[in-house]
N, C-alpha and C positions, 0 to 999 in steps of 0.2 A: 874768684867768687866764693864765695862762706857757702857752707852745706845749707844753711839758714836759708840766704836768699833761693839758690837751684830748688830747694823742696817748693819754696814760695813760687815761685815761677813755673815748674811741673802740676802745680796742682791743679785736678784737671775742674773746666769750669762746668760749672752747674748750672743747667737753664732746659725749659722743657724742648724739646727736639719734636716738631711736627710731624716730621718724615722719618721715624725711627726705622733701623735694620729690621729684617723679617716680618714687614707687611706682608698683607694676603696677595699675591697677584692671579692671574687665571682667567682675567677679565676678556684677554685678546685669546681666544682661541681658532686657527689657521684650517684645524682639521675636525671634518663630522666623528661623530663614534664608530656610524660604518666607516672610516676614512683610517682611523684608527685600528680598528681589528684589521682591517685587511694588509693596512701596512706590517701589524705585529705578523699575522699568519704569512706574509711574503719573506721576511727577515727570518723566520725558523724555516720557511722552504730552499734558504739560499745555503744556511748552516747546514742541512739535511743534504742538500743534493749538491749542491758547487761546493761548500766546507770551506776550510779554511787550509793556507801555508803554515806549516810548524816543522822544521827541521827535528831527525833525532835530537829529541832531549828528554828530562825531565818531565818536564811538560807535557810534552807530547806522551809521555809514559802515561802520564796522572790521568788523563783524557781519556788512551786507551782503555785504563784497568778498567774507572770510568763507563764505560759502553761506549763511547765514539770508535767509529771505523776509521782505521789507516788504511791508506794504499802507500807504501812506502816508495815505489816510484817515483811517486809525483810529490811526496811529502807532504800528503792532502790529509788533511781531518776533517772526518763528517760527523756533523754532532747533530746527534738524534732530539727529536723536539722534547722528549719525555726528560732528556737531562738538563735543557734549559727551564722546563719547568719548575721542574726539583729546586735549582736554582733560585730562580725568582720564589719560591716557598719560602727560601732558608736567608737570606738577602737582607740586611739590616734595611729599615725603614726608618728608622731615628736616629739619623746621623748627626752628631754633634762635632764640629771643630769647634777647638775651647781655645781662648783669650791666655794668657800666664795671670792678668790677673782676676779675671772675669768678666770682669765688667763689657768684655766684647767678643760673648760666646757665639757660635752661629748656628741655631737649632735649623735644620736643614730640613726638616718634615714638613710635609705640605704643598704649600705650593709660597712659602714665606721666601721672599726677596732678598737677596743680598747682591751688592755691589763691589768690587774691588779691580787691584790692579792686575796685570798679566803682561805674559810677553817673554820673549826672550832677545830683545833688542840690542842690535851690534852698535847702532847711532843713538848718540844724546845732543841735543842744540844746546852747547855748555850758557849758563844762563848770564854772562860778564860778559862774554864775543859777539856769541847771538852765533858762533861758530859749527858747524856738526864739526863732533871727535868722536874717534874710538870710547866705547862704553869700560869703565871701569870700577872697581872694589871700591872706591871711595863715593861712587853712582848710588849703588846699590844701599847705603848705607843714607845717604842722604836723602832719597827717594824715599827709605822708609822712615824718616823723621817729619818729613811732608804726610804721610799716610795716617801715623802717628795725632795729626791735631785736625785734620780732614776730616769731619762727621758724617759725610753722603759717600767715603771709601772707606768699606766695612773689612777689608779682611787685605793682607799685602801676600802677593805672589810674586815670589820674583822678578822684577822687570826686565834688568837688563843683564849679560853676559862680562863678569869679569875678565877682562881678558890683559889685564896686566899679574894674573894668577895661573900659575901654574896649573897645567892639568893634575893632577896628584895631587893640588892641594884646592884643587874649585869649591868640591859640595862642600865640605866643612868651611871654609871661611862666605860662603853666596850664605848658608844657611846663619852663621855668626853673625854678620852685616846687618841681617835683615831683623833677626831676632834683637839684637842691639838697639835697634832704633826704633820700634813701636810694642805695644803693648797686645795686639790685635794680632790674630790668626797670621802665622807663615804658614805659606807651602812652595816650593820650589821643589826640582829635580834633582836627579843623581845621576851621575854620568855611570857609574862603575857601581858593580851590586857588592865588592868587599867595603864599599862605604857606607853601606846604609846602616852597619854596626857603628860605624862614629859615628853619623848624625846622631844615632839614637843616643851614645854615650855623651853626644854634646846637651842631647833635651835632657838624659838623665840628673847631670853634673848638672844645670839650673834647674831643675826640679827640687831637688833635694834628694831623691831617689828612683828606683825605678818601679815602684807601688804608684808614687805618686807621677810621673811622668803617665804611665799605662793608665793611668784613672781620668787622665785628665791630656793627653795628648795636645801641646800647642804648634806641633810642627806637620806638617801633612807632605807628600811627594803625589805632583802630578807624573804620569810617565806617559811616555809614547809608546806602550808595546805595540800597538796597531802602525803596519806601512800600508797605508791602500794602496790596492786591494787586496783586505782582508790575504794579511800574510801577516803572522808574528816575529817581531822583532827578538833574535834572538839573544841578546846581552841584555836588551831592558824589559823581558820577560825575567831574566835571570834577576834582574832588579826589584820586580816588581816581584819574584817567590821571596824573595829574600825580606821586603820589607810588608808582606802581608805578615810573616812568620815572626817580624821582630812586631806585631802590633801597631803599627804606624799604619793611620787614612790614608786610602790614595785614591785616585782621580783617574780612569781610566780612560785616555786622550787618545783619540781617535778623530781626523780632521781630512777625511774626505776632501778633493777639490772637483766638484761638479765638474764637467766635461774634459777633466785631466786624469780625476785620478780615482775617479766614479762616474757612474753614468749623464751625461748633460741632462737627464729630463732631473727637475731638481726633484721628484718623489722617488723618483729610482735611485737617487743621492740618498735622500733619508731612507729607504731599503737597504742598502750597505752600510749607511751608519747605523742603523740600530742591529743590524746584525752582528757586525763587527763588535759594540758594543755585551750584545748579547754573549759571545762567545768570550770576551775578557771577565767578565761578570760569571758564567758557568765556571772558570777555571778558577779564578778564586773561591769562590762557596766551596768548591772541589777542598782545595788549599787550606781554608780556614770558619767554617760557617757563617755569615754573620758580619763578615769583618765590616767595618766601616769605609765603603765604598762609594765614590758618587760615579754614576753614568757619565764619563765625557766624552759623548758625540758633539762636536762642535762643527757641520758639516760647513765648508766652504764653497765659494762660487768664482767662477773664472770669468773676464773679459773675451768671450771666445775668438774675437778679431785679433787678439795677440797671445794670450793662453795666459795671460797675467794672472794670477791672486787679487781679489777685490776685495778689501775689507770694507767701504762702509755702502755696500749696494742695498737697495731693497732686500733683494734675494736672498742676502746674508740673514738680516734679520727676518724675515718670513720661514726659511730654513732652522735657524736654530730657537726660533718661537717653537718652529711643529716639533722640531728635539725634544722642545719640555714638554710638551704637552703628552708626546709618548711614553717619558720617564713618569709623569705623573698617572697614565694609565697605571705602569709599574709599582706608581707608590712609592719611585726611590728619586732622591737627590740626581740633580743634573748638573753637569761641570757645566754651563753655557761661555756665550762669546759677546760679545756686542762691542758697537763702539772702535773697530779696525778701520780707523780712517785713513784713506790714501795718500793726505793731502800732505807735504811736505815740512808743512809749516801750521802754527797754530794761528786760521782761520778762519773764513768765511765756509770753504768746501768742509773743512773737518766739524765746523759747530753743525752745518744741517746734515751732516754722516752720523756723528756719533749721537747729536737728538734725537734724531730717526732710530737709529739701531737700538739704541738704550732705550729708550720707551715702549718700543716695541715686543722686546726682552724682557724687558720686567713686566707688562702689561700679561705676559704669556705666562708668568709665574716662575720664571726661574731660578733655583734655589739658588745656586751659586755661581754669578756670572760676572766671569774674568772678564781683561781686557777692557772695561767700564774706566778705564783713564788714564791719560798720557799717551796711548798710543798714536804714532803718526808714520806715514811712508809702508802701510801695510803690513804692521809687524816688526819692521825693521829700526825703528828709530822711536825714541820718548823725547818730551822736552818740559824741565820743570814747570815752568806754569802752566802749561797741558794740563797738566796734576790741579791745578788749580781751578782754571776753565771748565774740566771734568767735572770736579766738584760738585760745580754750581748748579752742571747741568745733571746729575745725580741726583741731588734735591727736587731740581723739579721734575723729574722721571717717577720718582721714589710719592710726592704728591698725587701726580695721576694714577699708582699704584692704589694709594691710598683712599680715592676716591671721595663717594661722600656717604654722609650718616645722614639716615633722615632720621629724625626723632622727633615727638613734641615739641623740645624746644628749637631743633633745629627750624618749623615749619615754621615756624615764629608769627605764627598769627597777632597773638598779645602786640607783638612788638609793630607790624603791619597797620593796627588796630590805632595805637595810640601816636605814630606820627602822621597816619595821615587824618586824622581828628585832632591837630597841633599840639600836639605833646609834645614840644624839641623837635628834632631831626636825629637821621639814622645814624649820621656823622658823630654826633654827642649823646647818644644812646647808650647806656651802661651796658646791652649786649655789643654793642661794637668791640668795647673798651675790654669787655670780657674773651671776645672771640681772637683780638686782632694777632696775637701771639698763639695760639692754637689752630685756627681755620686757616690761617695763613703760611707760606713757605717763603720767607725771604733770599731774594740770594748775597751772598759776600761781595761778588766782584762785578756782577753786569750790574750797569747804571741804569736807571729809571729816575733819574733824576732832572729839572729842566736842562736845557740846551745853556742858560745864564750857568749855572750851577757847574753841568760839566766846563765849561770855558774857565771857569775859576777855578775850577781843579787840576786845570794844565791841557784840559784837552786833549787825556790820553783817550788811547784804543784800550778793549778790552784784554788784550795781549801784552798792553804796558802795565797796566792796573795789576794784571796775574803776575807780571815777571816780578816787579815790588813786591808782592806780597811772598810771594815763595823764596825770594831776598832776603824780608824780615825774619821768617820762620827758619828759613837755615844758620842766619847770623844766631837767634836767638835761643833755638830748643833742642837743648841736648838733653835727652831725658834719661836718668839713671836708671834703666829698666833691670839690670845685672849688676847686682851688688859688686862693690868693689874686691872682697874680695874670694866670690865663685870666679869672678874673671880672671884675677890673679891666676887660681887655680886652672881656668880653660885654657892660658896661655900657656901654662906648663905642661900642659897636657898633649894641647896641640901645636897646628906652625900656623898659629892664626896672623896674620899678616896685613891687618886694619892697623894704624897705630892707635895709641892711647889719646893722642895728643889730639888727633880728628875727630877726637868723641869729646871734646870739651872746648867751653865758650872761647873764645882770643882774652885775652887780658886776665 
């Protein structure tokens, strides 16, 4: 294929977006204000008086000098409330993850909405078989060329686990994959804190430098330094000093499981997670002032009849709606969750989980809420047209977000006025014709069309209609996001292990 036609075909289309990223959301709020304060004031009495697990480290030094109390017995830290303060003083509140080429930055202040993917999935339903297999390198890479032309999935996070990659060579090629194939915010994980210097030499090397990489950061690490309960994880704390100090966003993931791994009342859930929270957030400002941090409490909820993991319960989303709604006390960015459907397969139980859970999430205002598509089997398994499906139902989540305008003309008296005094009909009314593309949110793949009409279309399900289309878009869209030859150079530099040959059309 000529350089000619690929630029022709990459070129992104132009048409107005109803449901753009970073709407206002805030509408659904779970918790009163006294509801609020007392939950804050509970979360600094659990840091004050129960504290936290922090083995001899570093960390636990930074803490001490700090003002927090050690009991080195028990390898307890108790942090005093006057230093989470301090903290939420110093605490960036304008968090921006930036796009490579802009066009898909994510202003994170507010309470503006974002959508995107998540997960750290060991199953994929390969999309020829219809098969679950092992997740792999060439997954990750595909998924994010799907994310790539997706409009209602704002930002790609990792989904799944390479696991035809070597340990020693994961973060840099999961990070490569994903950067490769969409234009739009990455963030994934580090296994190891001596890697978080490659990643950055990898943003550096497509940047053009490391001025412009730190100005403009397109790669971010969520971490899991939090093991509930409230006990620091000691290597991905090392992860997470390491990647505050190289200037790299990160996501402070913290995932409680109601009646497992936090208390079953779910407000005493949200008490460990915002505390937990709180104390990953004091050590950073410790660490660096300021840095670009988002709150990830993303508390979970358990089946207690068998102690399972729920992803798309009520309780999920009522839980990490009240999440956001804390952070926004705070003022800062919220890692959220939505959309963890249990259902094996992509359909009926997973469409009213994840429209439930997604609406509910953005409704609450969630700055940055992972896991919003693909996910299925609780975490553990994606399926490309899931990614599709999701889509759709993102659009209309991101609508109700949107809400309505009332305005003069919206109240449309004039227009009231003059078809029921026979002037035309509303149907052929130049406000129709004007709004039908802006008031309106279409979807791609659910049908609304006659019962004749679907018949003549083959009669698929909404799951055949996805599976086609995420067919076309991976036959079709290989986008040269990385110059041909920065790549040259990443390949010399690293043991990137994507071939060349997977990143370009057949023929």
């Amino acid at each position: 294929m000529s350089r000619e036609k690929r630029q022709r075909r990459q070129a992104p289309e132009t048409r107005f977006n109803p449901v753009p990223a970073g709407l206002e959301g805030g509408q659904y709020r779970p918790l009163s204000e006294q509801d609020v304060q007392r939950i804050h004031q509970a979360a600094l009495t659990v840091l004050e008086r129960t504290g936290v697990e922090i083995v001899e480290s570093e960390c636990r030094q930074i803490l001490h000098r700090a003002g927090a109390r050690v009991d080195k017995s028990r390898n307890r830290v108790f942090i005093p409330r006057g230093m989470v303060e301090a903290a939420l003083k110093t605490a960036n509140r304008d968090v921006v993850l930036y796009s490579k080429d802009g066009r898909f930055d994510l202003h994170l202040r507010g309470k503006r909405v974002h959508l995107g993917t998540g997960g750290a999935a060991i199953h994929i339903i390969d999309l020829d078989s219809g098969d679950v297999r092992p997740t792999r390198l060439q997954d990750l890479y595909d998924i994010g060329r799907l994310v790539d032309v997706l409009d209602n999935i704002h930002f790609y996070l990792r989904a799944v686990v390479a696991q035809d990659v070597p340990n020693e060579d994961i973060d840099i090629n999961t990070f490569y994959a994903c950067l490769t194939a969409t234009n739009k915010h990455v963030m994934g994980g580090c296994y190891y804190p001596e890697k978080v210097a490659e990643i950055k030499r990898l943003g550096v090397m497509i940047a053009g430098s490391e001025e412009a990489f730190l100005a403009r950061p397109f790669l971010s690490f969520n971490l899991g330094w939090m093991i509930s309960p409230l006990r620091f994880a000691p290597e991905t704390t090392e992860t997470l000093t390491a990647a505050v100090r190289a200037g790299i966003p990160v996501a402070l993931v913290s995932a409680p499981q109601a009646g497992a791994t936090s208390p079953a009342s779910l407000v005493g859930t949200l008490v460990q997670t915002i505390a937990e929270e709180l104390a990953g957030l004091t050590y950073v400002q410790l660490l660096r002032p300021g840095h670009p941090t988002l709150l990830g409490g993303m508390p979970l909820v358990s089946d207690l009849r068998t102690g399972n993991i729920v992803g798309g319960a009520a309780e999920m989303a009522l839980m990490n709606a009240a999440s956001a709604q804390m952070c926004q006390f705070y003022g800062l960015p919220v890692y959220s969750s939505s959309a963890l459907s249990d259902s094996k397969i992509p359909d009926a139980q997973a469409g009213f989980e994840k429209g439930l859970t997604t609406a509910v999430v953005a409704l609450a205002g969630a700055q940055y809420n992972h896991h919003s598509a693909g996910m299925l089997e609780s975490m553990l398994a994606v399926a490309f047209e899931q990614y599709i499906i999701d889509d759709d139902i993102n659009g209309q989540a991101m609508r109700l977000v949107r809400g309505l305008e009332v305005t003069e003309e919206s109240l449309s008296l004039d227009v009231i006025d003059e078809v029921c005094n026979g002037e035309g009909h509303y149907l052929g009314h130049p406000q129709t014709y004007r709004l039908m593309r802006t008031e309106y949110h279409y979807p791609h793949t659910a049908d609304r069309g006659t019962r004749q009409d679907w018949l003549s279309a083959g009669a698929l399900d909404m799951r055949e209609r996805a599976r086609r289309r995420a067919r076309n878009i991976l036959q079709s869209h290989f986008p040269e996001i990385i110059p041909p030859e920065v790549d040259r150079r990443l390949r010399a530099e690293f043991n990137i292990l994507l071939p060349r040959e997977a990143m370009t059309a057949p023929g």
